[in-house]
C-alpha positions as CSV (number, residue, x, y, z in Angstrom):
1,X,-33.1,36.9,37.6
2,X,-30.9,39.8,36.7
3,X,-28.6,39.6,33.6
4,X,-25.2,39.4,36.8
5,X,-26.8,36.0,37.6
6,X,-27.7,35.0,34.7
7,X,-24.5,35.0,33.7
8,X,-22.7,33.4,36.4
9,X,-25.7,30.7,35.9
10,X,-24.8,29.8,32.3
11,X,-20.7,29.8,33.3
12,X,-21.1,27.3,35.9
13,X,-23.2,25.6,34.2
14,X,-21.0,24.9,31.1
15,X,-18.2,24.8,33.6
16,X,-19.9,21.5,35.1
17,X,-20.8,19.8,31.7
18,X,-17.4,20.2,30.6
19,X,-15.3,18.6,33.6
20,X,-18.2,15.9,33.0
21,X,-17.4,15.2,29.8
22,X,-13.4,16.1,29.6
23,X,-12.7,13.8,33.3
24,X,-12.7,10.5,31.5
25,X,-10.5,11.9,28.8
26,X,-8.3,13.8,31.0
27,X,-7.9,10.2,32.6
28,X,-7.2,8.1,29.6
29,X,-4.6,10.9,28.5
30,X,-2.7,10.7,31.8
31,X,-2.7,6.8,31.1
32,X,-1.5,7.1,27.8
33,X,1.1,9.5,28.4
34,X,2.7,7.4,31.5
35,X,3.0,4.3,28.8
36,X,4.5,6.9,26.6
37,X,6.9,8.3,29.7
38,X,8.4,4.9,30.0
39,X,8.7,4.3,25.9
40,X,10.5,7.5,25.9
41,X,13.0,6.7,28.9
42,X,13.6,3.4,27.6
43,X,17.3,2.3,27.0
44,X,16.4,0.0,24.2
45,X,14.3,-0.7,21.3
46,X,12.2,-3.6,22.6
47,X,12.2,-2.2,26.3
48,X,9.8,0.8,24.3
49,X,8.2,-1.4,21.7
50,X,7.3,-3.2,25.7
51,X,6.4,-0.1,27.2
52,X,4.0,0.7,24.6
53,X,2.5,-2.3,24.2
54,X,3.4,-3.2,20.3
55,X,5.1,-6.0,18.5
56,X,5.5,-4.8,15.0
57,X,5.5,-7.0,11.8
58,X,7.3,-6.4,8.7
59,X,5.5,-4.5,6.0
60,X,6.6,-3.2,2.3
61,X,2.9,-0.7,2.9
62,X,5.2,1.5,5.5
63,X,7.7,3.1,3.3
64,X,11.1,5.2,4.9
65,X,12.9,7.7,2.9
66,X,16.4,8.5,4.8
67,X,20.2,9.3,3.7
68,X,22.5,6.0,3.0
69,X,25.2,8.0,4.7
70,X,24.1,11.4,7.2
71,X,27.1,13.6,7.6
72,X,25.5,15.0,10.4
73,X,24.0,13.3,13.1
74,X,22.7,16.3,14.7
75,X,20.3,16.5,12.1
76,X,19.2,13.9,9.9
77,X,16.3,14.2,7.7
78,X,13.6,11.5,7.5
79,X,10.4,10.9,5.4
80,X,7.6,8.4,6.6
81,X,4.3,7.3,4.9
82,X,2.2,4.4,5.5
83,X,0.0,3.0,3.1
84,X,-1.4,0.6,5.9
85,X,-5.6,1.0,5.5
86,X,-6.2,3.2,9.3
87,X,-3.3,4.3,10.1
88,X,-3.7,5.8,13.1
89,X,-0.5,6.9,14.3
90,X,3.3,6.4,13.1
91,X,6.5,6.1,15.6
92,X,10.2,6.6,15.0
93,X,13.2,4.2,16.6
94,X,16.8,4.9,16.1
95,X,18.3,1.4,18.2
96,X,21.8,3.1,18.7
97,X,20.7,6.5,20.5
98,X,20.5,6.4,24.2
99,X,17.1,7.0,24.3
100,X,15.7,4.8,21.4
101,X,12.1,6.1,21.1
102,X,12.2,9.5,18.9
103,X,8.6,10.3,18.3
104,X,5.2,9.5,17.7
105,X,2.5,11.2,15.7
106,X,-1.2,10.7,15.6
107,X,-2.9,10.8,12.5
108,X,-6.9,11.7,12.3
109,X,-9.1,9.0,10.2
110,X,-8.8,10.8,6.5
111,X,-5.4,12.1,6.8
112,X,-2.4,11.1,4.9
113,X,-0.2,8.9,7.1
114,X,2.8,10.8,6.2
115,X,5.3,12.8,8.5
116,X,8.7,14.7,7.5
117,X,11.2,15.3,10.5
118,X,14.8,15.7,11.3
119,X,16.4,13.5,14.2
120,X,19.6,13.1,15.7
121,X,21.8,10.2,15.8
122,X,24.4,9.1,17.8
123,X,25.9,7.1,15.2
124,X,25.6,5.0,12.9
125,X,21.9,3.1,13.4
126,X,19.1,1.2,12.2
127,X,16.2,3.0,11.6
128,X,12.8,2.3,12.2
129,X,9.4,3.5,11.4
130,X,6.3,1.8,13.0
131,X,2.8,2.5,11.9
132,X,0.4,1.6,14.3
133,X,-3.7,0.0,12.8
134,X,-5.6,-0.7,15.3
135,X,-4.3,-3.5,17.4
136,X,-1.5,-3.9,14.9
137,X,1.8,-2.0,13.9
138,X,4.0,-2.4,11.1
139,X,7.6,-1.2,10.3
140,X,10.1,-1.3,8.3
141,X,13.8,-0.3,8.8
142,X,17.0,1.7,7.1
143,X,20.4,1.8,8.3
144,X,22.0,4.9,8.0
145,X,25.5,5.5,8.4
146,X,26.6,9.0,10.3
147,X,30.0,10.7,9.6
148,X,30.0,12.9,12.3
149,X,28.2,12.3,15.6
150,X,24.8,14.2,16.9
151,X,23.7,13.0,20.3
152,X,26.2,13.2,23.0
153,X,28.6,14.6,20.1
């Protein structure tokens, strides 16, 4: 075996194991993200709290920093961290905006549940950050008041 073949030998063979082993991933992704596709295109909060399959509970462990009053709603800063044991991802609501679901981060085992991010806001909202344990979630909410409109502004 010359070192041509060889080579083509050992590409197609780790070629093979990896469709093998990424297929049922690739699979469970493309089911995730069509949940996630209809959470996002939701017109309300409980329509993609539905779509994604979670019913949150109240919890003083998932703590929200945000502005009493944003004076811009283009760009509103936020502050999220979850002291819920395995975290393992956290999810943003604003129930004013026309597209309710804002984002969702995944957190590895080990990490600190914590995320920083600006959003925009039609108005004035509640808002609501979700941290997802397992088979459970748990949120808490602000309101914050906007002065001058983001979305759609």
């Amino acid at each position: 075996m010359n070192v041509s073949s060889r080579r083509s030998f050992l590409h197609l063979a780790s070629a093979t194991g990896l469709v093998a082993v990424a297929g049922p991933i690739v699979a469970m992704r493309a089911a995730q993200a069509a949940d996630g596709k209809a959470a996002f295109e939701a017109k309300t909060t409980a329509d993609a709290m539905k779509a994604l399959g979670i019913a949150p509970a109240e919890s003083k462990e998932v703590h929200l920093k945000a502005p009493d009053i944003a004076e811009n709603g283009a760009e509103v800063p936020l502050e999220i961290t979850s002291h819920v044991p395995g975290t393992q991802s956290i999810a943003v609501f604003i129930d004013r905006n026309p597209f309710p679901f804002v984002a969702s981060f995944d957190v590895s085992k080990g990490a600190l549940p914590f995320v920083a991010l600006r959003v925009k806001m039609s108005g004035t909202s509640n808002v609501r950050a979700i941290a997802i344990a397992g088979s459970k979630a748990f949120s808490t909410a602000k309101e914050v008041k906007v002065t001058i409109g983001g979305c759609g502004a």
